[in-house]
C-alpha positions in Angstrom: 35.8 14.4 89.4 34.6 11.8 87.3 32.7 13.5 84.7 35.3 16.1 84.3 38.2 16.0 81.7 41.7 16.5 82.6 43.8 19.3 81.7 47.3 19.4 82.0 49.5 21.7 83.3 52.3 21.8 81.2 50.2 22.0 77.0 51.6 18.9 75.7 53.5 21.4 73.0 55.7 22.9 75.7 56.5 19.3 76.8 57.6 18.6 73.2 59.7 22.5 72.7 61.1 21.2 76.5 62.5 18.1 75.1 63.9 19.7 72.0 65.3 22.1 74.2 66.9 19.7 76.1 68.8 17.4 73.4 69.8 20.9 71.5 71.5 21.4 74.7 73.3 18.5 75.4 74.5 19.0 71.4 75.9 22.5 71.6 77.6 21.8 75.4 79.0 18.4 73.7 80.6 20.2 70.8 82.3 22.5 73.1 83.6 19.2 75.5 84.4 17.6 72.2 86.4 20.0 71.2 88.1 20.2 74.2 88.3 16.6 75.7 88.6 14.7 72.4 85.5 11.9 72.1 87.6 9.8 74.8 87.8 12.3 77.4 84.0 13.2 76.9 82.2 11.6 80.3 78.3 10.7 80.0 78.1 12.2 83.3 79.9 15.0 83.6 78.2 15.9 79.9 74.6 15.8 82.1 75.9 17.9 84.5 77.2 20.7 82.2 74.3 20.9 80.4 72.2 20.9 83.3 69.8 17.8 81.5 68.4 15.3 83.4 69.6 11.9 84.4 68.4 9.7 81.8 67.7 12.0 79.1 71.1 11.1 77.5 69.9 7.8 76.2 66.4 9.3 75.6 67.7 11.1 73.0 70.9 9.2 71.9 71.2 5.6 71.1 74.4 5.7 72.5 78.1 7.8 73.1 78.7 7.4 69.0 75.4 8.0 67.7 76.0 11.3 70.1 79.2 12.2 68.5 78.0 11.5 64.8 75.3 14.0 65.7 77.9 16.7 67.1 79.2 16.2 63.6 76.0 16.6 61.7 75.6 20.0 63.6 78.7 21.4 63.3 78.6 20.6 59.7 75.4 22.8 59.2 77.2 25.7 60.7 79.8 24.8 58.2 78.1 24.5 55.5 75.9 28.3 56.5 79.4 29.6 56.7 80.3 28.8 53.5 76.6 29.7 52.1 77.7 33.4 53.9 80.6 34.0 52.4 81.3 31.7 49.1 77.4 32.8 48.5 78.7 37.2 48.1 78.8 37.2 44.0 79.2 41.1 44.5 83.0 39.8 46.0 85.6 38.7 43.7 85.2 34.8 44.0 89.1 34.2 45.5 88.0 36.5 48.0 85.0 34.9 48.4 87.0 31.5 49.3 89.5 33.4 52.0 86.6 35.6 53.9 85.1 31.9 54.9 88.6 31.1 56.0 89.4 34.0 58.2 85.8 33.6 59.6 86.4 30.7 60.5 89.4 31.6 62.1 87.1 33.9 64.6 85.4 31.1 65.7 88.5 29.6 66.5 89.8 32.3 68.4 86.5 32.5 70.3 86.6 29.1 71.6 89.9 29.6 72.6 92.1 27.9 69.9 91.3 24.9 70.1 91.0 24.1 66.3 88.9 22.1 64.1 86.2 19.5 65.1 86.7 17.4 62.6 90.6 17.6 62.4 90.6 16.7 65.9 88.5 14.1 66.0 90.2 12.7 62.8 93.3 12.3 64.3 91.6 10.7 68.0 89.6 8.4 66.1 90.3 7.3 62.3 92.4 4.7 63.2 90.0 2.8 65.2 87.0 3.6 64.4 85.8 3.3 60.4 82.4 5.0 61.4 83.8 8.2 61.9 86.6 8.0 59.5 84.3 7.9 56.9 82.4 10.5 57.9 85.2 13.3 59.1 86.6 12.3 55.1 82.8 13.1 53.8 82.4 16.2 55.7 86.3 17.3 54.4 85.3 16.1 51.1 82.3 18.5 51.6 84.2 21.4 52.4 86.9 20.7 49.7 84.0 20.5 46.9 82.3 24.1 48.0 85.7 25.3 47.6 86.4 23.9 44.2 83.2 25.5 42.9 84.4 28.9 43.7 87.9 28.4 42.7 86.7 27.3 39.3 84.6 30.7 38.8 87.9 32.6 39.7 89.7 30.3 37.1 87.1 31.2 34.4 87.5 34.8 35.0 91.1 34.4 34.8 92.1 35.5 38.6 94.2 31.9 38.6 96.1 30.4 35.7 93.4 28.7 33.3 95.3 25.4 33.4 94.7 25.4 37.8 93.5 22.1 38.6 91.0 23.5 41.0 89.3 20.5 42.3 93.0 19.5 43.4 93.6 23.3 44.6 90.8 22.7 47.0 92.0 19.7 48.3 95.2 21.2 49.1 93.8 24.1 50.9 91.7 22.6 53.1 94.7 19.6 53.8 96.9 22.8 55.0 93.6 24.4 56.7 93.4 21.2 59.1 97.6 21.1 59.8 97.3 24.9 60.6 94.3 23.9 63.1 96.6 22.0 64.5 99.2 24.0 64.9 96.9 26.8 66.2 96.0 24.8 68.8 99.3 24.2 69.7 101.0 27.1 70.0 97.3 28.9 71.4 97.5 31.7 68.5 96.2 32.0 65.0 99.9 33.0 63.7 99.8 29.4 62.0 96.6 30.0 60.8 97.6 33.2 59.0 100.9 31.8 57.3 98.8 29.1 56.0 96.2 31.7 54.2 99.1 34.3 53.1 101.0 31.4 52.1 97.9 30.0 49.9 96.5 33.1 48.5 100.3 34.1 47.7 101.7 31.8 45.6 99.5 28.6 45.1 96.7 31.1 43.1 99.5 33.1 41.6 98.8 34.0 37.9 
């Protein structure tokens, strides 16, 4: 056996798709358990068991329970942000109804997980107050959201769909300050009627010409 070379079993490429495999699924189950156990309620253990990864491979991949979180974040944010590219993205769509489409699809992702509202809203409210890592970065990833909105608000503002003296940077801030309270309250009450006030409410009078 000497003079022969070794050849593995498992191509060292599948070893590496494996382990991708693995950490993408300890991300997606953890965004689900975040959402519904809050960052405190989320147990190492019973995290491993729902994704079905292997004991160890937590801290393999993570340098610890935050650096995990921050990286729920960072995902949920690129779903975000190819939500907004989706909808805010349509220039064949008037641009207000451009901003309200990736609002009422994102209310369908809410009702498929069950109501149990916004990531970042939640873990805003579990977490700013003790915890500056994260409060900085749920206020950047708001920010984020508020600033994509703003950009579309201000093309219906230039076409004249909203009063030309809107403040639309403030508009946007507004919106997505109700958006989050209306997550809330969804959550609350287990139905989206809070989440369509908020939109009627919105569209109705604070973009009335």
């Amino acid at each position: 056996m000497s003079g022969l070379a070794f050849v593995p079993l498992v191509p060292l490429l599948d070893h590496k798709k494996l382990t991708h495999s693995t950490k993408q699924r300890l991300l997606d189950v953890g965004l689900a358990m975040l959402l519904e156990h809050g960052y405190n309620g989320l147990g190492i253990q019973a995290l491993l068991e729902a994704a079905r990864a292997p004991k160890g491979s937590f801290y393999h991949h993570f340098k610890d329970k935050e650096d995990f979180a921050l990286q729920v974040i960072d995902q949920y944010m690129r779903q975000v942000h190819a939500g907004l590219d989706d909808c805010l993205g349509e220039k064949d769509r008037p641009p207000l109804e451009r901003v309200r489409r990736f609002f009422e699809s994102t209310r369908q992702s809410y009702r498929k997980q069950g109501y149990l509202g916004c990531l970042l809203g939640g873990l805003g409210q579990e977490l700013s107050g003790t915890n500056d890592v994260f409060r900085r970065r749920i206020e950047q990833c708001l920010s984020e959201i508020a600033e994509r909105t703003a950009d579309c608000l201000e093309e219906a503002r230039l076409r004249g769909d909203i009063p030309a003296e809107s403040d639309t940077r403030r508009m946007a801030g507004l919106l997505v300050d109700c958006w989050e309270g209306a997550a809330l309250r969804s959550r609350l009450r287990g139905n989206a009627s809070p989440l369509n006030a908020m939109l009627d409410f919105f569209f109705q009078t604070a973009v009335v010409r």
